[in-house]
N, C-alpha and C positions, 0 to 999 in steps of 0.2 A: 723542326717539323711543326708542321700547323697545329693550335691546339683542338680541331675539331679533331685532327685524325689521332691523336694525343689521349682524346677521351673516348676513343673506343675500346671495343673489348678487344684485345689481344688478337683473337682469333681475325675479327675483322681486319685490322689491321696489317696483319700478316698477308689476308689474300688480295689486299689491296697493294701494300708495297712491294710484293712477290707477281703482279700482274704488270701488264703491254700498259695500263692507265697508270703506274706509278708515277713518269714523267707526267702526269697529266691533274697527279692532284692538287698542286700549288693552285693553277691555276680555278679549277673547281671549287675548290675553298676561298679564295678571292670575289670570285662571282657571289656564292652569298654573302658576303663581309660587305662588298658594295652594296649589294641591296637593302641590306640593313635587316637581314632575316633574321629570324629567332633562334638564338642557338638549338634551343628542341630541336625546329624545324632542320636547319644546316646537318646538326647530327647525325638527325632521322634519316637526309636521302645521302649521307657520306655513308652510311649503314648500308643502306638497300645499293648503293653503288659496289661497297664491298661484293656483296651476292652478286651482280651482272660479272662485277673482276673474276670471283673466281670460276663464273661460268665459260667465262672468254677463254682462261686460263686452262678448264678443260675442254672446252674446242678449239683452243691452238688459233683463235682471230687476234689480229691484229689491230691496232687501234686504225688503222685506215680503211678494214673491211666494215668498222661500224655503220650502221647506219638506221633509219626506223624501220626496214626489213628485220635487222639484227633485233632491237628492242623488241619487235613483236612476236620473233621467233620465242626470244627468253618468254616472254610474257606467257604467249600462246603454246607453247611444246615444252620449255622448263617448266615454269612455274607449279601447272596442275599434278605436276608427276615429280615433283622436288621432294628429294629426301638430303638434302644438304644438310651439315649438322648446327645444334643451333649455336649461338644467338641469331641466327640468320633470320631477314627480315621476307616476309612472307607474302605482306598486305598487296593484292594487284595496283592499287591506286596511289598508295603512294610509290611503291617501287618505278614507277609509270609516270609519276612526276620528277622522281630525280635522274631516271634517265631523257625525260625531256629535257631538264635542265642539262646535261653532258652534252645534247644534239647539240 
């Protein structure tokens, strides 16, 4: 397993490899390692990606229904009315970057 998803918190972790993106996070993790990102950074949106998984996760989408309608529904209808539990990442701007980065 990659060590970004390796240095998460459990919880994250969990809603990440129990989600439709679990095939999908080799590659995500890739994408920053090529870029030469910060690991903070890399972290921080495998973190806020967890939150999108397990939001998919409770609406039963599918990694082919994604799309920036989807991003902006989490953003704009999740987000201000989240009581998810924590460590969950919360920040609109960055969350908003690492699922740019998943587009």
């Amino acid at each position: 397993m990659d060590i970004i998803i390796e240095s998460l918190h459990p919880a994250l972790k969990a809603w990440l490899l129990n989600s439709a993106l679990a095939p999908h996070l080799e590659s995500y993790c890739t994408y920053f390692k090529l870029g030469r990102c910060a690991a903070t950074y890399s972290v921080a949106c495998v973190a806020g990606l967890a939150h999108f998984a397990r939001w998919m996760t409770q609406c039963g989408l599918a990694v082919e229904q994604l799309d920036a309608h989807k991003v902006e529904q989490f953003l704009n209808e999740h987000l201000p009315y989240c009581d998810c539990p924590k460590p969950v990442r919360r920040n609109r701007g960055a969350l908003r970057a690492a699922l740019g980065h998943l587009l």
